[in-house]
C-alpha positions as MATLAB code, in Angstrom:
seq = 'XXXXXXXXXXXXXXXXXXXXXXXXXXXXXXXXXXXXXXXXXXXXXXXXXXXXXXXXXXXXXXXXXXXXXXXXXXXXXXXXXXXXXXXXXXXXXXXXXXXXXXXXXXXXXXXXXXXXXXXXXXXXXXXXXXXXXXXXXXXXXXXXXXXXXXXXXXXXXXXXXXXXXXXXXXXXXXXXXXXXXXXXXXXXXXXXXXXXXXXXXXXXXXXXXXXXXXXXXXXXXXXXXXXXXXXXXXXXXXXXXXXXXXXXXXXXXXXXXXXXXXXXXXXXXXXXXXXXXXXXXXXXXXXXXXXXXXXXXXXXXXXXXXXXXXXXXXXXXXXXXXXXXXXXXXXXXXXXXXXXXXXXXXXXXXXXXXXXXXXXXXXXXXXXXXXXXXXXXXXXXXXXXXXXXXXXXXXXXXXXXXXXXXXXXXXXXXXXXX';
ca = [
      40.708   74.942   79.380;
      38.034   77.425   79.323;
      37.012   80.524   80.642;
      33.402   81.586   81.758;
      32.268   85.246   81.119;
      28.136   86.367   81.971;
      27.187   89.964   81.043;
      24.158   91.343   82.123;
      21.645   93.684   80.199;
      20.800   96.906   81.634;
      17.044   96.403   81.712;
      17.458   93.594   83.468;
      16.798   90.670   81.386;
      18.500   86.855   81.916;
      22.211   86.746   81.819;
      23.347   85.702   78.377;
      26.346   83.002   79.226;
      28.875   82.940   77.193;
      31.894   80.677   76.700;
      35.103   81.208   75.316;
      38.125   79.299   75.068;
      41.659   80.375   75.928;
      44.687   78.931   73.862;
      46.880   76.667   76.402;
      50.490   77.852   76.300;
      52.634   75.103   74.366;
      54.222   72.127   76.283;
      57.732   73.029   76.120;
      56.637   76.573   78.139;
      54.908   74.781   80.646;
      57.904   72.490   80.809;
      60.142   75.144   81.484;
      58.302   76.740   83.499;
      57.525   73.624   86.009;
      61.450   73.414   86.130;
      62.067   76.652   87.405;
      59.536   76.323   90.252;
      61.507   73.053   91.128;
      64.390   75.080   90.476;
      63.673   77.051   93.474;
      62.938   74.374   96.100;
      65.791   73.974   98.229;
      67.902   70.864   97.062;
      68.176   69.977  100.842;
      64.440   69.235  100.152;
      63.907   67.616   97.018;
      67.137   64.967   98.709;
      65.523   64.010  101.508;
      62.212   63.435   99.708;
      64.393   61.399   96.976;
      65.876   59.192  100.040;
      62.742   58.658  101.587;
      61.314   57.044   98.677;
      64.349   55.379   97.453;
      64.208   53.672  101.574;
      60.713   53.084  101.405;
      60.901   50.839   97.659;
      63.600   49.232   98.387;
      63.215   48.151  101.977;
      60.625   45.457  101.292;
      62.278   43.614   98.817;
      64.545   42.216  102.055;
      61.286   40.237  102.894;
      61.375   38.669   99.140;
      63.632   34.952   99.874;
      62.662   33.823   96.151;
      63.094   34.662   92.824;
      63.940   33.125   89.233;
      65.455   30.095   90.479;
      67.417   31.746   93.123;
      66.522   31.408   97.161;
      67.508   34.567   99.021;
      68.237   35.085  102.375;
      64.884   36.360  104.572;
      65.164   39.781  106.471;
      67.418   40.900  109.512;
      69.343   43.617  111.217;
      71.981   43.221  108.758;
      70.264   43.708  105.447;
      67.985   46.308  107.184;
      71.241   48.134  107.732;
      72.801   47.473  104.803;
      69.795   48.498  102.624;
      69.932   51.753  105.246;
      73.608   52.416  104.161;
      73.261   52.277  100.332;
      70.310   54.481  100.455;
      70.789   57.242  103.216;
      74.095   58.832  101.213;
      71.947   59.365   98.302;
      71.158   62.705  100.914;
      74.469   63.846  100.608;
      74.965   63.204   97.009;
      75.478   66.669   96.342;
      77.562   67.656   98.925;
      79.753   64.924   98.292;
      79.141   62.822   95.513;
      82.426   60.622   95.735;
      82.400   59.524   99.200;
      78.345   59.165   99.015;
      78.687   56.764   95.861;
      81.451   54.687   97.422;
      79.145   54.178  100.776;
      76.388   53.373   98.615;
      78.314   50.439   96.097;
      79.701   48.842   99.133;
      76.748   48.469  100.794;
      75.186   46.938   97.521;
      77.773   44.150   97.301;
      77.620   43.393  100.663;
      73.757   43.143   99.629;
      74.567   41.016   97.052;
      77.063   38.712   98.180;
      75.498   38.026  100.972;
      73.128   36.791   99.214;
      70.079   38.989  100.345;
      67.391   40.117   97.620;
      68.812   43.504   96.204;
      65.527   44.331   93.771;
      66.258   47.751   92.941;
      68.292   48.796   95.386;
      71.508   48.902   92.815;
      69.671   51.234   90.572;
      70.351   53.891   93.442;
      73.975   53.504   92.628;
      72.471   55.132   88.801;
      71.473   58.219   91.026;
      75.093   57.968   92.765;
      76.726   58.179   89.327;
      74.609   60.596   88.280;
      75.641   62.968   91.090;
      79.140   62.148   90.895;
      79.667   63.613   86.878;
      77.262   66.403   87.827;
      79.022   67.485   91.403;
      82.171   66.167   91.605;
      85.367   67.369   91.232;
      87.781   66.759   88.291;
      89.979   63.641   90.078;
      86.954   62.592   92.358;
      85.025   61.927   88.600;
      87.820   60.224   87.239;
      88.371   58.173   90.780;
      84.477   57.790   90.817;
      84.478   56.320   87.221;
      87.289   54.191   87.991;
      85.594   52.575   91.105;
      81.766   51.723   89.250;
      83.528   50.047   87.148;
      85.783   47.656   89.524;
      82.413   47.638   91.615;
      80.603   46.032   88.455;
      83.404   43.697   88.009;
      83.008   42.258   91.391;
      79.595   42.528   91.323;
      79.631   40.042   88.297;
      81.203   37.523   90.903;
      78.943   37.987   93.925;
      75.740   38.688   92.358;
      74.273   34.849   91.806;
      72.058   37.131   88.768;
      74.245   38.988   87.056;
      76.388   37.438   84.252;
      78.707   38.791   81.964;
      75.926   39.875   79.360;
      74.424   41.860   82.097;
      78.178   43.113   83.071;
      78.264   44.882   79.762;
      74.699   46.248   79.922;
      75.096   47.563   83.360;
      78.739   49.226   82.189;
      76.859   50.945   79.082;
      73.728   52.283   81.674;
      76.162   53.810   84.501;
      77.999   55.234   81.694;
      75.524   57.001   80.071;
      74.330   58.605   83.537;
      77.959   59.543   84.167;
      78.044   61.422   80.772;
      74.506   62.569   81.742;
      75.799   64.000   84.883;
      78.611   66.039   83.210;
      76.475   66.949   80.693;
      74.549   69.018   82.928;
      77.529   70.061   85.073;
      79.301   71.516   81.935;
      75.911   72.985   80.858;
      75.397   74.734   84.593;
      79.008   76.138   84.880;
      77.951   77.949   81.005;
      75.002   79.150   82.401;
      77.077   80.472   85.950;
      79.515   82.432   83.405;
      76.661   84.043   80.835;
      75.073   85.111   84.402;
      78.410   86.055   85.719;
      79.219   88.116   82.248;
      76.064   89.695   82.044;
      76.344   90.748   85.772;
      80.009   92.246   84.962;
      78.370   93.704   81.820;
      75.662   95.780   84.136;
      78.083   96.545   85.977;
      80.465   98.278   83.489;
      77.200  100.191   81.872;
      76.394  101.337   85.364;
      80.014  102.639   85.859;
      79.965  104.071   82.373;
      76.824  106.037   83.140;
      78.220  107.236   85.729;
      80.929  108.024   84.399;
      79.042  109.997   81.566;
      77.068  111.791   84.570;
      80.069  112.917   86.024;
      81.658  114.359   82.994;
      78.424  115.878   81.893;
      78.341  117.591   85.036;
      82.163  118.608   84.613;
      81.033  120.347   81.698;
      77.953  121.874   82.745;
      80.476  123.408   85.414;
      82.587  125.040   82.858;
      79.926  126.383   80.938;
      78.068  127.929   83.899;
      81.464  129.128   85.726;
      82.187  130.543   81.949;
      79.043  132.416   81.467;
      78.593  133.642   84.845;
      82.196  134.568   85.831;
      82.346  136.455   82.710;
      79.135  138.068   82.817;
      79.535  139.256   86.823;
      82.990  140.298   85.924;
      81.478  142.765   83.388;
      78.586  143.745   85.892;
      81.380  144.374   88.595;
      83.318  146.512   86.355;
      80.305  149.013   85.253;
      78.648  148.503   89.105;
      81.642  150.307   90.066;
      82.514  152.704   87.314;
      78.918  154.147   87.716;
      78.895  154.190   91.721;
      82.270  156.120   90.815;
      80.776  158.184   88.277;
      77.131  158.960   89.284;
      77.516  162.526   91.057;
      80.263  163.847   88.685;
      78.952  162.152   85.446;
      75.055  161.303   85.189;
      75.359  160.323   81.847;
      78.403  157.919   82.427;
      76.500  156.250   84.970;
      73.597  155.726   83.222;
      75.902  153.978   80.442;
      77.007  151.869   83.039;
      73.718  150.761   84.139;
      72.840  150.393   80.175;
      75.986  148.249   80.075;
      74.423  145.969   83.411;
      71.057  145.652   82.306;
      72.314  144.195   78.586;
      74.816  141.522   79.785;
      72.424  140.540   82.638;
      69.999  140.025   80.144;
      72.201  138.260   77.377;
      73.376  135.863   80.527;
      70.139  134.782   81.745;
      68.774  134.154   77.854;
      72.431  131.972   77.952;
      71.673  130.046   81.213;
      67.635  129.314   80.025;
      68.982  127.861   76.906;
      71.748  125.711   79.106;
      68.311  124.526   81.636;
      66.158  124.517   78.640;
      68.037  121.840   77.066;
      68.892  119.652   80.584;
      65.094  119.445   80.956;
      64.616  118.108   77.468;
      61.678  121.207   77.116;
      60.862  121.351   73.752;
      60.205  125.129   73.715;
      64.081  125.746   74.937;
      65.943  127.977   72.806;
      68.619  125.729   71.201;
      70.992  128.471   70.140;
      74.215  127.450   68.435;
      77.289  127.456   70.110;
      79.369  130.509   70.154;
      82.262  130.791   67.752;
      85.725  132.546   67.188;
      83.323  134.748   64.877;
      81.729  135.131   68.138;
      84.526  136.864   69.624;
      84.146  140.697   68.008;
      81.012  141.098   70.169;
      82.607  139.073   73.074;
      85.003  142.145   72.338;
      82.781  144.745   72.317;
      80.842  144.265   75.628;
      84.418  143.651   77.447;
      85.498  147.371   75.740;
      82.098  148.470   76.528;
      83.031  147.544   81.064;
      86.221  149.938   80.339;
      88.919  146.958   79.137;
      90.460  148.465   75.857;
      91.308  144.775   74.083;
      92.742  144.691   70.915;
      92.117  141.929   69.007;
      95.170  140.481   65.958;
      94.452  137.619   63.789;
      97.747  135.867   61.688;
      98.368  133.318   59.644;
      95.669  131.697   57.437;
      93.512  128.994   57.827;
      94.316  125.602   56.003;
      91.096  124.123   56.967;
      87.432  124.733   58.172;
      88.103  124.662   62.533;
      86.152  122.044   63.938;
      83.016  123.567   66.072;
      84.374  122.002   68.915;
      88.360  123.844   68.803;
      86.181  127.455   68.092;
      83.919  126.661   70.587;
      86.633  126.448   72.811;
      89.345  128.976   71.778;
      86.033  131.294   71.862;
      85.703  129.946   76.267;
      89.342  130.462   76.524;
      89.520  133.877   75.002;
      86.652  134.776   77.225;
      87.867  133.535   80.425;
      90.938  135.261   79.981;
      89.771  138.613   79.512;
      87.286  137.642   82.296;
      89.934  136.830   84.842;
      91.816  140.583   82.978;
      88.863  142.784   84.264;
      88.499  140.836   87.581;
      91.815  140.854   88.446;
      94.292  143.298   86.164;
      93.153  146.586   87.601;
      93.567  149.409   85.025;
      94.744  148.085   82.525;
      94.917  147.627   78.231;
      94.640  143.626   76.645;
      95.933  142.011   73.419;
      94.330  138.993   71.965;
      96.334  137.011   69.254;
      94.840  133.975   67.309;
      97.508  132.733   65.360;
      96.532  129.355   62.673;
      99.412  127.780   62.021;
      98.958  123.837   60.053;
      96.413  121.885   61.869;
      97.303  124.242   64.911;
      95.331  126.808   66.455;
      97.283  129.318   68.692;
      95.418  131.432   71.483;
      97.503  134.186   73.493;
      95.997  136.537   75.734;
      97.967  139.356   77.563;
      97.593  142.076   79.716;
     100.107  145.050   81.184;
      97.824  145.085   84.819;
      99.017  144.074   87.956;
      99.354  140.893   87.853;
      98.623  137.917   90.256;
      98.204  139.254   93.439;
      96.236  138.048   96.844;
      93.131  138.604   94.688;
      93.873  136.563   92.069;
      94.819  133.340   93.491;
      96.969  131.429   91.172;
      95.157  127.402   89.801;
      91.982  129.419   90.449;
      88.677  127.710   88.461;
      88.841  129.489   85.238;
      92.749  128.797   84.684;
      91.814  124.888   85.647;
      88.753  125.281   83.445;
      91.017  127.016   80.109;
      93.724  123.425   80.963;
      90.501  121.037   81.132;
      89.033  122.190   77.806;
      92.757  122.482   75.814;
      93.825  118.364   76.895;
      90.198  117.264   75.717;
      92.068  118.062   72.110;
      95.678  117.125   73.345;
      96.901  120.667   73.296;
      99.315  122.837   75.395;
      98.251  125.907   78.014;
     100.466  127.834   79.986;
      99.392  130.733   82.142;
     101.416  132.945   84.685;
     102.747  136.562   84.747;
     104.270  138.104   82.518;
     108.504  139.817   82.672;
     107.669  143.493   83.646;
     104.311  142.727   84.530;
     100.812  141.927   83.537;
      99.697  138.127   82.618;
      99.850  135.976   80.055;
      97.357  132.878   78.862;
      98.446  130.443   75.683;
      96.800  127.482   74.423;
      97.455  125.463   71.072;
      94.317  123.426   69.646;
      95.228  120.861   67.274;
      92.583  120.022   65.428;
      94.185  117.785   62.298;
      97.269  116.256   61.074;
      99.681  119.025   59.330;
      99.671  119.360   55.230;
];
């Protein structure tokens, strides 16, 4: 096979022809790639074409009377119809293979015993048996099986040509294109169930993406709802201590604003580095996650809205915390003292973190008012605060406290216990 290529000179001198040969794929790719395209042809198709050949072969051999010292009978409506009857099923051989191969055989042996010229009209029955180990069902093979052979018995006594030395030939060929048959059934169902796995395969890593979508976006809802509810809570606090303040107190209100502008600031550096990092940008700002080391300046801007939040640490540590268990006791202390300035009034907060063995504790309280219309109890930062505590298998409680103000308590496990 080759391949002609003419370039032409820019000052328009004689094509210079050039030829170069191009490597033939191998045979065993064009093989497999001529049985896919008949693959695809519609088996309806390819059977009727088979038939029509089969019919037009074996037809004229009714017009055949002699052979090696046999006489046949000449041609007539009967062997015309019998010829018609063992070739026609061999269109329904898929469909159904047992009833199409017993048509076919009887037709053949009343072919042969009547003594017409049968040429190659048995070797259809090889297509029959073919058909039948390839499309049949369990009992119809083993029925199937059962009747080629009886057939060949009897055809040993009606055939004038066929003796017992051709009885055992003709057993061996039809059994080889039985096995032949179920060879290739057995090796299409293993093909139907490597499709039909890989198909259930896709479809688990589609669900499982999915899946991982969803919970990303779970997550990216608790870090936004954490970093914005906390910050606006702060902004809402000094918004309304300097509105309160600004005639009486410049100075106070000016502290306020001082107070607005830095957490506004701090929150939208937060929230680029949270885009910055969904967009895959290479110049985003990958700052670490916040810690429980974190939580003196967490402190500090809360005091610095008007919360006075005092802050106890007991026990010791018996093991470096995992970054994800500080990362989270650090969102839990912060919602809490979050949902304190949003919701507690005037009021004074206490934050314990007590390490116990492979136990971190968390309790935030309050003396405010409480729960109240405002402060709608299973609200998004209390479901946020139980989300993040069973990702480790902890406990959380929340609800008001005996004499009033609230009370939030996690426990972070975060190893097994000395």
């Amino acid at each position: 096979m080759y391949a002609v290529v003419i370039l032409r000179a820019d000052g328009g001198s004689r094509p210079d022809r050039y030829v170069d040969q191009v490597e033939r794929p191998p045979l065993s790719v064009r093989l497999s790639e001529l049985g896919r395209r008949a693959r695809r042809i519609d088996p309806k198709i390819l059977d009727a074409l088979l038939t029509a050949a089969a019919l037009a072969v074996s037809m004229p051999s009714l017009w055949v009377t002699s052979g090696t010292g046999f006489t046949f009978e000449g041609p007539s409506v009967v062997g015309v119809v019998l010829v018609i009857l063992a070739v026609v099923p061999l269109y329904f051989r898929r469909r159904t293979p047992f009833t199409s191969l017993v048509i076919s055989s009887v037709a053949v042996l009343f072919v042969a015993g009547l003594n017409y010229q049968t040429a190659i009209v048995p070797q259809t029955l090889l297509i029959g048996t073919y058909s039948l180990g390839a499309y049949a069902a369990r009992r119809a093979r083993a029925a199937g099986a059962a009747w080629i052979a009886i057939a060949l018995v009897i055809a040993r006594f009606v055939a004038p040509d066929l003796d017992t030395a051709g009885l055992v030939s003709n057993l061996a060929v039809f059994a080889a294109a039985y096995l032949f048959g179920t060879t290739v059934r057995n090796r299409r169902l293993y093909t139907r169930q490597l499709e039909e796995r890989a198909s259930a395969l896709e479809r688990e890593r589609d669900e499982e993406s999915k899946r991982a979508v969803a919970d990303e976006r779970l997550r990216i809802a608790q870090e936004l709802h954490d970093v914005v509810a906390h910050s606006m809570g702060v902004i809402a606090v000094q918004a309304g201590v300097g509105a309160h303040v600004i005639e009486t107190d410049p100075a106070e209100a000016k502290k306020s604003l001082e107070a607005i502008s830095h957490t506004s600031r701090s929150t939208l550096t937060e929230i680029r580095r949270m885009l910055g990092v969904l967009r895959a940008d290479s110049d985003a700002d990958y700052a670490p996650a916040p810690t429980l080391a974190d939580v003196d300046r967490l402190v500090h801007d809360v005091r610095a809205a008007g919360l006075e939040v005092d802050v106890r640490a007991e026990g010791e540590t018996h093991a470096e915390l995992p970054p994800g268990v500080e990362f989270t006791a650090y969102r839990i202390v912060q919602e809490a003292l979050t949902n304190v300035l949003k919701h507690a009034g005037r009021a004074s907060a206490a934050v314990v973190l007590r390490y116990e063995p492979a136990v971190l504790c968390i309790e935030v309280t309050d003396d405010g008012r409480g729960i109240n219309g405002n402060a709608p109890d299973g609200g998004h930062g209390l479901m946020g605060m139980r989300e993040r505590v069973g990702v480790y298998g902890g406990s959380f409680e929340a609800g008001p406290r005996t004499g009033g103000g609230f009370r939030v308590a996690a426990t972070l496990p975060y190893g097994a216990p000395e």
